[in-house]
GUGU-965364 format. One record per atom (N, C-alpha, C): x, y, z. Coordinates in steps of 0.1 Angstrom, whole numbers, plus 5000, padded with zeros to 4 digits. Atoms other than C-alpha are relative to their C-alpha. Layout:
residues N
XYZ/...
end
This chain:
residues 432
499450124994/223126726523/501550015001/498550065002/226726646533/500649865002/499750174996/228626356542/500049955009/500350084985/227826266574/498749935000/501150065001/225725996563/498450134998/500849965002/223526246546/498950105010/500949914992/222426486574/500850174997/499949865002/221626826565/501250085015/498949964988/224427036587/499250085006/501249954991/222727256618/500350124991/500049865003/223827586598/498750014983/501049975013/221627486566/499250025006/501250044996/218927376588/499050115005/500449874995/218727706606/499650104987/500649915011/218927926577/498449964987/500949975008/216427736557/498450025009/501250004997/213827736584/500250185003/500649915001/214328146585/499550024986/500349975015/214028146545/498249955005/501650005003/210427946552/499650075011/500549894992/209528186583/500050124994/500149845010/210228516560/499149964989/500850015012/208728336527/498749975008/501750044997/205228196547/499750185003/500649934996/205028576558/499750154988/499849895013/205728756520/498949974994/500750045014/202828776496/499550094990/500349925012/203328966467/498950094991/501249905006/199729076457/499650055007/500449864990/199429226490/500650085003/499249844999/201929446487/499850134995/500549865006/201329816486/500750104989/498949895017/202330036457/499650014987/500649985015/202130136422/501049884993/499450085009/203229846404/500049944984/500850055013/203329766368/499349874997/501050125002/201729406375/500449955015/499850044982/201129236411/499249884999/500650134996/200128886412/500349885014/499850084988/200628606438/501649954998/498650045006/203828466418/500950074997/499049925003/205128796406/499550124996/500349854998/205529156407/500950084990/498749955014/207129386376/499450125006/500049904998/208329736383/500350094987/499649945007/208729936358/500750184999/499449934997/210830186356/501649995005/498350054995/215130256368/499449965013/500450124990/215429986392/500850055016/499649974984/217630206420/498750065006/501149914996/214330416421/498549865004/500750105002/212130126414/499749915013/499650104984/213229886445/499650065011/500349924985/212430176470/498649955006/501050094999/209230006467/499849925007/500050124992/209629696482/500550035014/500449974985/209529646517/501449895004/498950004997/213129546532/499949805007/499950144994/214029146538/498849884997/500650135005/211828986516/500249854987/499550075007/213928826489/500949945000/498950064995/215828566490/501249974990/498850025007/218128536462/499350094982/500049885012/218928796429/500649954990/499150015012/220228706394/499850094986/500349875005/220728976371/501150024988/498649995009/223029106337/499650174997/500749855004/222929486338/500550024986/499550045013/223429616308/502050065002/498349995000/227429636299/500450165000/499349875001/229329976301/500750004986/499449975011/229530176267/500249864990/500450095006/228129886249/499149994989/501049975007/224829896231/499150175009/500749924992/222330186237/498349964995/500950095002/219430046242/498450154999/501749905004/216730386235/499750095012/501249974987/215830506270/501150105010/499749894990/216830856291/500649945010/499950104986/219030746318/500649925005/499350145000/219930436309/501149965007/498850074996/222630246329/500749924990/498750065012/225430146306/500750124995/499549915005/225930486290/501150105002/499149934994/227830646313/501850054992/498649945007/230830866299/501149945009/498950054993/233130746326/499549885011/500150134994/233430416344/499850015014/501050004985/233230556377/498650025007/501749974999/229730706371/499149864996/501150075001/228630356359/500249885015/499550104989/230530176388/498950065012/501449944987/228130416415/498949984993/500950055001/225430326396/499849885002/499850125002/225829976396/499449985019/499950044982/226629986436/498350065005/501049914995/223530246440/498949905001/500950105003/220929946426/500449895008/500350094991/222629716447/500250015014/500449904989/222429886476/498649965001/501650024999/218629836474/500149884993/500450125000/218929496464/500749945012/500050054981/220629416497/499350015010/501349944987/217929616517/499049884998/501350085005/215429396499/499849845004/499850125001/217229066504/499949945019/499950034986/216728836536/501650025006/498549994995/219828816558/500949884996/499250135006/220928456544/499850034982/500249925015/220428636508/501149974991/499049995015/222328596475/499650054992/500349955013/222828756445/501149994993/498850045012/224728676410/500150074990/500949855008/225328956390/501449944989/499250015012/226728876352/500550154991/499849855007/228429146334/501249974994/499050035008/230829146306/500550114997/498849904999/233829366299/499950034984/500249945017/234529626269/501450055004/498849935002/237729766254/499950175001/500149895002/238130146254/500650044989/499449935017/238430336225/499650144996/500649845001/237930746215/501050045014/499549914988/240330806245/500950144998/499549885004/241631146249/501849934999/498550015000/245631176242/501050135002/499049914997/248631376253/500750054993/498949975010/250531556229/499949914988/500450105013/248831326203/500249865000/499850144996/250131006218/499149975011/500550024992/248630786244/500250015011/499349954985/248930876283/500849865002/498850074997/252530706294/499449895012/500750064989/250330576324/498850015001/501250014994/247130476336/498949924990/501150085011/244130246323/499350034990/500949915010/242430506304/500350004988/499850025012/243830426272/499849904991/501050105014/242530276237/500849904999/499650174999/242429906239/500449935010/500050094986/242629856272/499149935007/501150054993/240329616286/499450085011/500349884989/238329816308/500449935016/500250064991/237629556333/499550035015/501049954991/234529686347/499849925007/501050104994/232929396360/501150015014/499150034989/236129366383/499950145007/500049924995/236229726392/498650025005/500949974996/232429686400/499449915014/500050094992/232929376422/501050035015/499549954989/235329546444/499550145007/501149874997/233129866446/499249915013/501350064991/230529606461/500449975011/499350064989/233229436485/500350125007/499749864995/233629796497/499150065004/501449944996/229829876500/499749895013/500950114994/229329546520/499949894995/501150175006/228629256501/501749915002/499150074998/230728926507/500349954981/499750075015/232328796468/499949855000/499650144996/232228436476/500549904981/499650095011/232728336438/500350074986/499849945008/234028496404/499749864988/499850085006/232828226382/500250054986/500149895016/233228236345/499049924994/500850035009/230628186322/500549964985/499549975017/232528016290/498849974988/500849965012/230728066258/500549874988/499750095007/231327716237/500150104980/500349965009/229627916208/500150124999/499849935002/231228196210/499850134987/500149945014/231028496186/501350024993/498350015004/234428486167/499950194996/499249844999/236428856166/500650024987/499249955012/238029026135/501350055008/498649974992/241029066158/501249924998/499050075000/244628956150/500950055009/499249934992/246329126180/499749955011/500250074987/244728936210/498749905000/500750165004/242728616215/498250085007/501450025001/238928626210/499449955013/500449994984/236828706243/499149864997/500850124995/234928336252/499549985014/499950004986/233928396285/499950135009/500949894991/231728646311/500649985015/499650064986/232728636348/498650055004/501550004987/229128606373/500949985011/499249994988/229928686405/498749915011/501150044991/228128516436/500850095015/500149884991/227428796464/499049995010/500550004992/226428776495/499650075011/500949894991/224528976521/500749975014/499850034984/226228806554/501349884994/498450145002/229328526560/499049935000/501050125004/225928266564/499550064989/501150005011/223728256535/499349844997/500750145013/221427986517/500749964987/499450065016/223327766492/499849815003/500050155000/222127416487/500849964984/499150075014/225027246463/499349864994/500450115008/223126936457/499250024986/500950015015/220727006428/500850054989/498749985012/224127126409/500849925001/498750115002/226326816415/499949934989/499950025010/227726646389/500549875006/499850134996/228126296387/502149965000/498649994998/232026206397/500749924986/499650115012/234726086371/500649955004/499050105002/236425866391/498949955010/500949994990/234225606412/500549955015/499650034985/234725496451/501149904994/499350095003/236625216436/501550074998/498649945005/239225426420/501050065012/499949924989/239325666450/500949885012/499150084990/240225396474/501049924995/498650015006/243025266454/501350095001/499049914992/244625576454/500450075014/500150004987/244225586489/500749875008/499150114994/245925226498/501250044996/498649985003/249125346477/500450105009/499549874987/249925646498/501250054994/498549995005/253825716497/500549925007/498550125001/256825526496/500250005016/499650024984/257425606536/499050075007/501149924991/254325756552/499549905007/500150044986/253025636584/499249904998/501250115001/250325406568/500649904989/498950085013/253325226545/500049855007/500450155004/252424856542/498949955012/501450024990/248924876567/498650064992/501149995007/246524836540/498450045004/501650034990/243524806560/499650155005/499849884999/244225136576/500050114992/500149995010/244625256544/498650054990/501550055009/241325166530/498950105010/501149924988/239525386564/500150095001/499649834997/241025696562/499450044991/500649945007/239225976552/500850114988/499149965010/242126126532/501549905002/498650045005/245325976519/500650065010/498649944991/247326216539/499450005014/501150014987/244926166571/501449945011/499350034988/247426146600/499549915010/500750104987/246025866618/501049895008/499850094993/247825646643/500149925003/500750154997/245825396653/499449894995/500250065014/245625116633/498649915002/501550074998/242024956631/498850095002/500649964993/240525266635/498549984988/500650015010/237025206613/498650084999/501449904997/234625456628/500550165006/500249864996/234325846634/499050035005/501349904999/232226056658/500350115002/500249875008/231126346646/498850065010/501149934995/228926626658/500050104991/500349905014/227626766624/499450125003/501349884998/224927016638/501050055010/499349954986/227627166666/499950164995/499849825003/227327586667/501650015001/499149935000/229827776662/500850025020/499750014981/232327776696/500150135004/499949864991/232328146703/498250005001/501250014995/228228096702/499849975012/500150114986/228127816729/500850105011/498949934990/231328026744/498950115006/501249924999/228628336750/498349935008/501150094994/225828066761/500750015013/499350064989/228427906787/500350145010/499349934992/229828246800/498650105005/501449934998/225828356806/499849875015/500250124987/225228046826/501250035014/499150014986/228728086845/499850105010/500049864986/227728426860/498749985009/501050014989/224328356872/500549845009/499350084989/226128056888/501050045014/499249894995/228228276902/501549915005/498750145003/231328026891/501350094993/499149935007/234628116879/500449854996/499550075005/236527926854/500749915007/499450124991/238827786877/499349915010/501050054992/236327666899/499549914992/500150095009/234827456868/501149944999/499050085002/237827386860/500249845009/499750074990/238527206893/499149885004/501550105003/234927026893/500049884990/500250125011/235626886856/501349905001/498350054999/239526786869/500449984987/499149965011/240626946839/501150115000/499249895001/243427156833/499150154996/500549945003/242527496834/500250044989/500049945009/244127596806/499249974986/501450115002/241527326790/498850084998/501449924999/238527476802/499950144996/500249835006/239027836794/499850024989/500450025012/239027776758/498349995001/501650075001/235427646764/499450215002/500849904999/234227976777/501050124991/499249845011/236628246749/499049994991/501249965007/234428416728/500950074990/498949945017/237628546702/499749854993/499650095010/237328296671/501549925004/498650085000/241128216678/500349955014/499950074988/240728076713/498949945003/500750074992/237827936718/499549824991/500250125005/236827596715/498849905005/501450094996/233927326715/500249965014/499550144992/234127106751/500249894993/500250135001/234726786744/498849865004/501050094996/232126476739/499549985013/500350054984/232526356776/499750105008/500149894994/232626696788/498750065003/501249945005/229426866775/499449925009/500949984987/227426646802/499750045010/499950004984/228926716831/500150195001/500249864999/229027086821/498950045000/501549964995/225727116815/499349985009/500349994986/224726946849/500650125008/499249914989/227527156865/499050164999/500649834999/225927496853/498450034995/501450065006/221927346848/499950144988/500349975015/222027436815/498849984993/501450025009/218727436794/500449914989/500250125005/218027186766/500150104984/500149945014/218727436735/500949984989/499150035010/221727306723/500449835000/500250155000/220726916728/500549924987/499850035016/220326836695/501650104991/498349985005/223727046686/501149944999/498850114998/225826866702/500249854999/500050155001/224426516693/501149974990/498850095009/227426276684/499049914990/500250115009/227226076655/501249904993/498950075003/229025806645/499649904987/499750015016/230225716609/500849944996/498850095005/232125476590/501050064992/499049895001/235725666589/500249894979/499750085008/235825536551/500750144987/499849875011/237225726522/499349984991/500950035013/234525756492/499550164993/500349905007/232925976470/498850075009/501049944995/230326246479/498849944995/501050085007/227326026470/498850074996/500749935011/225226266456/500850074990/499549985011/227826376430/501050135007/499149934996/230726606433/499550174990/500549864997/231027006435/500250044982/500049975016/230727116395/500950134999/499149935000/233327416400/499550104994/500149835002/233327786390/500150004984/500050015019/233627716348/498649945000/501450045004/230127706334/500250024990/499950015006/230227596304/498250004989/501650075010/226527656279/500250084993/500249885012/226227826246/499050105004/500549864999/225128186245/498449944990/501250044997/221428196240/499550074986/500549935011/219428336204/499150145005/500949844997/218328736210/498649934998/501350034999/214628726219/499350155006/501249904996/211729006218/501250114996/499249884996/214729216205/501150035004/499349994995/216929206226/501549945000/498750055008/220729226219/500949895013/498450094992/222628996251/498649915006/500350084987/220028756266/500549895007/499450144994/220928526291/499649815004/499950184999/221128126288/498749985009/500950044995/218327976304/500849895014/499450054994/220627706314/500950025012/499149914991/223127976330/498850015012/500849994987/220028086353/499349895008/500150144986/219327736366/500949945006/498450054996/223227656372/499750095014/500049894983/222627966399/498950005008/501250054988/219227926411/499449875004/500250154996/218827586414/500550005017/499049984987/221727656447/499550095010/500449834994/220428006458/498550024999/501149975000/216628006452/499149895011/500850104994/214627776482/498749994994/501549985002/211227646477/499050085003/500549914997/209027886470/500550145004/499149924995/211528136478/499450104989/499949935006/211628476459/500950044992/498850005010/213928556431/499650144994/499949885005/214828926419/500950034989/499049925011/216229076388/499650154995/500349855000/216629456389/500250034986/499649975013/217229456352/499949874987/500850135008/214629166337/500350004990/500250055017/214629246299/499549894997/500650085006/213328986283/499249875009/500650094995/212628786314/500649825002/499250175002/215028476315/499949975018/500350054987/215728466352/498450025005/501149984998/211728556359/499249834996/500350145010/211128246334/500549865009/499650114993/213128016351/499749975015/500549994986/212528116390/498849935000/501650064996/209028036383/499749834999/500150145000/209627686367/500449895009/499050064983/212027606402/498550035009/501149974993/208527676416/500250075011/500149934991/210027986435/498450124993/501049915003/208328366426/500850084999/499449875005/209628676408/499650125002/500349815001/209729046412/501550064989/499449935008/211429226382/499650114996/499949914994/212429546376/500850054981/499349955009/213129736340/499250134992/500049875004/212930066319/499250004987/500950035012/211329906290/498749915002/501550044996/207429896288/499649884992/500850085005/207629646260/500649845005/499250084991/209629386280/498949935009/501149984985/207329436310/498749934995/501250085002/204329326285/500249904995/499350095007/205929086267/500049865014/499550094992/206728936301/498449955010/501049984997/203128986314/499349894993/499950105009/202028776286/500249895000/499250184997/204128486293/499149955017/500450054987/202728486329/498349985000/501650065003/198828456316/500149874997/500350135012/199728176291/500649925009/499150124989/202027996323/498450005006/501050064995/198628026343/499049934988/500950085009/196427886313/500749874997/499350155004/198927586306/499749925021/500350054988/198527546349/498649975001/501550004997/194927536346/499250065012/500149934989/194527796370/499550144994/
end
């Protein structure tokens, strides 16, 4: 939802009806291959997960959450392993290599959230017995992998759109008197294309100030600004600093669902040839400036522009246009008011939940809470959800209770049954 009186915008609308065209056509127990379990809800691979993924069949997942394991951290038993790597660049191409095949995997409106926490270095070689005069490689330097692995990715492809941080209320306290005690993970949110699937509402947070407050500080303004002692005015604008003019103005129309104007620009300049029209010739038709109408048909981002309301009819008689961007360009009109987002405002990039008690073993698992902060936004109904690096099953766990469906992906067999397990006892509590 946004704020235009609560209509979904045309760019969600699109992307969620490919998520449910790709998901009605995915069904996980008919997929072919050797799998360590294949049910309707969820598919476990076992085995390393760059090898593992080759498996899956390209553009069926719609959103990934994942915590590999950390670089030169714990060693968790197993030939291979990702984390162990003697140098940072061999775990940084590993890292990219696995997601590499989680982009193949993912639809084209796809996400993925990949948590990973940072280590100091220590054992580093030295020069003449001291530490090298330059460069990161030296003891007690934060490594700050996660960042060197996030620009790897922005370099493979993937868009960064978010570096949140994960703070840790219940942190584990440090025997460190030299620098302040780590409280806090960065997750990244990574995306497959500039569109994706992100519905913000099921993570809004109720606001702390309410419409009341808001339009108060909205009648005071400043001491000499254009809306200085036209209260009324005041009270309609959609921001404080809203350059408005005209005093009484108490309505907005809007055209929420409008494409993109180099789209339409590309529509319009298809139409003008089989017309066999030149701009100036429109031009002259709409008795508008040409320099007006040309904008309409540019197809660079930095020149081109919507027509205008009154326009858009007489262009589309003028060039009998078809009926596919009807509903795009419907105006709507809205009370120009200033208020709160009435489903709750945007909860920001600090996620704040205590770290989670080890389970089945395992030394870092992840919040439960943490994985519904991110799939609540990024997982549609019924959608698919992937973690190339399950352990214990947290994101698996939760996808399924969002009533999407999991495929996971790890090196340990007792994980795999552990998680197998849980997915019997979820169908016997469903009665299924």
């Amino acid at each position: 939802m946004d704020g235009f009186g609560h209509i979904p915008s045309r760019k969600k609308r699109l992307v969620w009806n490919k998520v449910a065209g790709t998901d009605a056509r995915v069904h996980l127990d008919a997929l072919a291959g050797d799998f360590h379990h294949r049910s309707a809800r969820a598919l476990l691979l076992r085995g390393d997960a760059a090898a593992e993924l080759v498996k899956l069949p390209a553009g069926i997942v719609h959103t990934c959450l994942t915590s590999p394991p950390y670089w030169q951290a714990r060693d968790y038993g197993h030939d291979g392993q990702i984390g162990r790597e003697e140098s940072a660049e061999e775990y940084v191409r590993r890292i990219v290599e696995v997601f590499a095949q989680v982009k193949r995997v993912l639809v084209d409106e796809g996400t993925a959230w990949l948590n990973l926490g940072d280590t100091y270095l220590k054992g580093v070689g030295t020069v003449d017995g001291r530490p090298p005069s330059t460069g990161w490689r030296r003891n007690k330097q934060l490594s700050l992998i996660p960042f060197r692995v996030a620009i790897a990715l922005q370099e493979d492809g993937w868009w960064v759109r978010n570096a949140a941080v994960w703070h840790k209320p219940n942190a584990m306290p440090e025997s460190v008197d030299d620098r302040l005690s780590n409280a806090w993970e960065p997750v990244f949110l990574l995306t497959k294309g500039e569109r994706y699937f992100f519905d913000l509402d099921p993570i809004r947070e109720a606001h702390r100030t309410d419409d009341t407050v808001e339009r108060r500080r909205a009648e005071r303004g400043t001491a000499n600004g254009k809306a200085k002692g036209r209260t009324e005015l005041r009270k309609l604008l959609t921001s404080p600093r809203h350059r408005a003019t005209i005093d009484g103005m108490k309505e907005v129309r809007l055209r929420p669902y409008a494409p993109e104007s180099t789209e339409l620009a590309a529509y319009l300049r298809e139409a003008l040839g089989r017309k066999r029209m030149t701009i100036h010739a429109v031009a002259t038709q709409l008795g508008e400036p040409f320099e007006r109408v040309r904008h309409y048909f540019r197809t660079d981002a930095i020149g081109s522009r919507l027509p205008p309301e009154e326009t858009w009819p007489r262009l589309k008689a003028m060039l009998d246009l078809d009926d596919r961007y009807d509903e795009a360009m419907t105006v709507v009109v809205t009370d120009n008011v200033f208020r709160n987002h009435p489903n709750g405002r945007n909860p920001g990039d600090v996620i704040a939940v205590p770290t989670a008690r080890s389970a089945a073993g395992h030394f870092a698992t992840m919040p439960e809470a943490l994985a519904e902060r991110c799939l609540k936004a990024t997982l549609p109904p019924g959608g698919i959800c992937l973690d190339p690096f399950m352990g214990t099953g947290t994101t698996g766990r939760v996808a399924l209770a969002l009533g999407g469906r999991f495929v996971g992906a790890d090196v340990d067999a007792g994980y795999m049954e552990d998680f197998q397990t849980f997915l019997e006892g979820d169908l016997l509590s469903r009665g299924r």
